[in-house]
C-alpha positions in Angstrom: 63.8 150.5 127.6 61.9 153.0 126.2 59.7 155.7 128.1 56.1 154.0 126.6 57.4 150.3 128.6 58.3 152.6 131.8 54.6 153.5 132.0 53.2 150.6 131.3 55.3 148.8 134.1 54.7 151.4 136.4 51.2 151.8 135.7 50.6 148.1 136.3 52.7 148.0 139.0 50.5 151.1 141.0 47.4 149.3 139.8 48.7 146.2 141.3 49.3 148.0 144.6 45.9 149.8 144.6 44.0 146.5 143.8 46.2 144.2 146.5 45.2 147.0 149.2 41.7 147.4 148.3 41.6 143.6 148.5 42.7 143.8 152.2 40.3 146.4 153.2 37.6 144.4 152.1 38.7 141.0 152.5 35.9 138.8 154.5 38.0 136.0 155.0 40.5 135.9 158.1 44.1 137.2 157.9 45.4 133.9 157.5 43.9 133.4 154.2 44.3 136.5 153.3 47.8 136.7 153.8 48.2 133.4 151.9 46.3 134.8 149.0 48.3 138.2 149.3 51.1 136.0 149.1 49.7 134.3 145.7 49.2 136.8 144.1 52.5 138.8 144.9 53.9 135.8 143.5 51.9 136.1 140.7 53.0 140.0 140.1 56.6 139.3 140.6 56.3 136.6 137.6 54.4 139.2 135.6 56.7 141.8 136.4 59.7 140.0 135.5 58.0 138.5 131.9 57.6 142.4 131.5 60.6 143.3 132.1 62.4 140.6 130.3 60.5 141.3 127.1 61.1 145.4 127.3 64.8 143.9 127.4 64.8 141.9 124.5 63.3 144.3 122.7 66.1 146.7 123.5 68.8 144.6 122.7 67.3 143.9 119.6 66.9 147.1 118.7 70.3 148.1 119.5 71.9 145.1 117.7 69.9 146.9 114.7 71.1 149.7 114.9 74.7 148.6 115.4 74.7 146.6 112.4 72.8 149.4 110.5 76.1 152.1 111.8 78.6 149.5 111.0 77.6 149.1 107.4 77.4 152.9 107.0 80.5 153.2 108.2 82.6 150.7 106.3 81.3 152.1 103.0 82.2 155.5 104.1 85.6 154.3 104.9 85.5 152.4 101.4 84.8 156.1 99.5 87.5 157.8 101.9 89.9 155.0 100.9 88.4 155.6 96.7 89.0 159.1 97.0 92.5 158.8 98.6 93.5 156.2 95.5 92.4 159.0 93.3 94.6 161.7 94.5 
């Protein structure tokens, strides 16, 4: 995961905080409901949070299988001009 998708996770994750407290503080409906609604959209966070997460993931394995595949070729046609040069001599 890359330092840009750190930030972005943590700064929605702190704004998710901040708003969910605010929400508290200024709630006018009693703490049953707002406890059920806290609860809702927790909920909602956690499935955010985890879409995030899976997607920074998947674009990190991706990447990596790139570049994998990228060193692999690069490798076998150095090895191929080692193995030239060694016929040549």
């Amino acid at each position: 995961m890359n330092n840009t998708n750190i930030k972005i996770i943590a700064g929605f994750a702190a704004g998710a905080i901040a708003g969910a407290l605010t929400g508290l503080l200024l709630a006018p409906e009693s703490g049953d409901k707002t406890r059920k609604k806290l609860g809702k959209e927790s909920d909602k966070f956690r499935e955010s949070l985890s879409k995030s997460l899976a997607e920074s993931f998947d674009a990190a394995k991706t990447k990596y299988n790139t570049l994998l595949d990228e060193y692999t070729a690069e490798g076998k046609k150095k090895l191929a001009k080692v193995k030239d040069t060694a016929k040549l001599n």
